[in-house]
N, C-alpha and C positions, 0 to 999 in steps of 0.2 A: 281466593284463599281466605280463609274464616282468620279472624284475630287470633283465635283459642288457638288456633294448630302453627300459628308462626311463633304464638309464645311458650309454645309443647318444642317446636326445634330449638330456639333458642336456649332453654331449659338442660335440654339435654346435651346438648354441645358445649355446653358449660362445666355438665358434669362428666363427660367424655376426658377435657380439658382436666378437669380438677384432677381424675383418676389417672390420667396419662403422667400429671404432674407429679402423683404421688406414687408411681410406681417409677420414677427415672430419681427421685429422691430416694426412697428404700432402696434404691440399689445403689446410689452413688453415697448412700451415706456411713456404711464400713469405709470404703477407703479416704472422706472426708474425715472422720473419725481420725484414722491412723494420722493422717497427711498432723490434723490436729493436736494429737498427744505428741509428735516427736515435735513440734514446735513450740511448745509449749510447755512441756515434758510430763502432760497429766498423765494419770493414771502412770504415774514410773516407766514411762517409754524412756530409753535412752536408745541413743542412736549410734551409726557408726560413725568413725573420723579420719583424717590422716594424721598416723600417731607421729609422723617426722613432724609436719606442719602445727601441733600442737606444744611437743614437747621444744620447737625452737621459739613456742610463741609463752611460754610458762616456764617461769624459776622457780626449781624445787624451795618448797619452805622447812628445812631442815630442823625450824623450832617448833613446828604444828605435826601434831599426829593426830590423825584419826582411824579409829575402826572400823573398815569394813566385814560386816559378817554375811558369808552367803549360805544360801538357802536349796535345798533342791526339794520339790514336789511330783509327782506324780498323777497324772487326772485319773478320775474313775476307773477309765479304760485300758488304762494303760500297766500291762505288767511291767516291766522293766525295772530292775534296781537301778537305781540314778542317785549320785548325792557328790558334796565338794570333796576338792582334794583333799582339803582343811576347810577349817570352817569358820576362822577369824585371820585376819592379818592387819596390823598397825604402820597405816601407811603414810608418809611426806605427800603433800598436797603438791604436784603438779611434777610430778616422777613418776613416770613408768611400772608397771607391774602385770607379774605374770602370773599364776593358778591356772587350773583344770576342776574339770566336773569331768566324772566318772559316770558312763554307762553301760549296763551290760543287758541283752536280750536274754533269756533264760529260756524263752520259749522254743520250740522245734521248726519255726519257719524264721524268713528275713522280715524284716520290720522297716518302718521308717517313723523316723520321730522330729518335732519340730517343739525348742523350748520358745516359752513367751516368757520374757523379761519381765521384771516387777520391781521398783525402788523403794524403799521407807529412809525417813518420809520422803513424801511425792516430791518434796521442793528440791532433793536434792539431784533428782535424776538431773537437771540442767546442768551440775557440776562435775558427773558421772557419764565419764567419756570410754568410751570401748573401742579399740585402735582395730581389736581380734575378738572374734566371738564364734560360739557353736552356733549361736541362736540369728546368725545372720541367715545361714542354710539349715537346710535340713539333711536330716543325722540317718544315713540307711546303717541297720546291724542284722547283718547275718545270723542265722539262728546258733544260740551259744554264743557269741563274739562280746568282747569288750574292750570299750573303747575309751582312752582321754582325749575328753574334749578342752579343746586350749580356751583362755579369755584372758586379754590384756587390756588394761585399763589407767585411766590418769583421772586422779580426782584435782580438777581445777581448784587451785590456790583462792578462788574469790569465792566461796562455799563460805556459806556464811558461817561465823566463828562461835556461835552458840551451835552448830550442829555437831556432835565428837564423833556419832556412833550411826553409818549407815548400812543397809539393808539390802542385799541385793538377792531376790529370790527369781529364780525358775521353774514354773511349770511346764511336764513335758506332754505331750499330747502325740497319742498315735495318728497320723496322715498317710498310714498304707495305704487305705482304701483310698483317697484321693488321689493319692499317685499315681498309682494301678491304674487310675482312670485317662490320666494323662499318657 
């Protein structure tokens, strides 16, 4: 066997290797991603909790208020009216609370919808605890139907004290057609 044609195998087994490597990467790296933002709380991931196990681990601070305002959006595709119950509440850092977001399908078929969560600012998602949320599942509505969707939350007492006024937005996204597939 000629030198040329063992460093032509070589070569390509290499680049067999590299492509192999880079297509188990593109696919593991959505849910590296996620695993990443709820640990760290980028991009405003907040995660779920156990609201007993939190609220016996936190004392309301009855002297500290803050704002939370929430947000509802819509993607491109998605008809659906969606928005909060209310859309400000001044809350005790490390007590309990409850609100709804509001959906309704308008359209003439069933739907399913899946919100994504979003903090401002980012830093605070780590403090911003959700016991209940819509956006853990996904939302099926009957054509015409509307729905309240519940979210309960505790904004930890150790939220840094320069922050007064946080943000909580979701966007909702149609995932009929993936469901349907499933």
């Amino acid at each position: 066997m000629s030198r040329g044609s063992e460093r032509n195998r070589r070569s390509v087994r290499r680049i067999v290797l590299v492509a192999v490597a880079m297509f188990g990467f593109g696919y593991l790296l959505v849910p590296l991603y996620n695993v990443f933002c709820e640990i760290t709380g980028l991009n405003g991931k907040t995660g779920r909790i156990d609201e007993a196990a939190v609220a016996a681990k936190f004392k309301p601070d009855p002297n500290r208020t803050v704002k939370v305002q929430f947000v509802a959006n819509n993607s491109a595709d998605m008809p659906w009216e969606f928005r909060p119950g209310v859309h400000t509440m001044e809350v005790h850092p490390g007590k309990v609370y409850s609100t709804f977001f509001v959906a309704t399908n308008p359209t003439s078929r069933p739907m399913v919808a899946q919100a994504i969560p979003s903090m401002a600012p980012s830093v605070a998602s780590k403090y911003f605890n959700k016991t209940e949320c819509f956006c853990f599942n996904q939302q099926p509505l009957e054509a015409g139907e509307r729905k309240e969707m519940p979210l309960r939350f505790i904004v930890d007492p150790r939220l840094p004290k320069n922050i007064r006024t946080l943000t909580l937005a979701y966007s909702l996204f149609d995932v009929t057609g993936r469901t349907a597939a499933k």
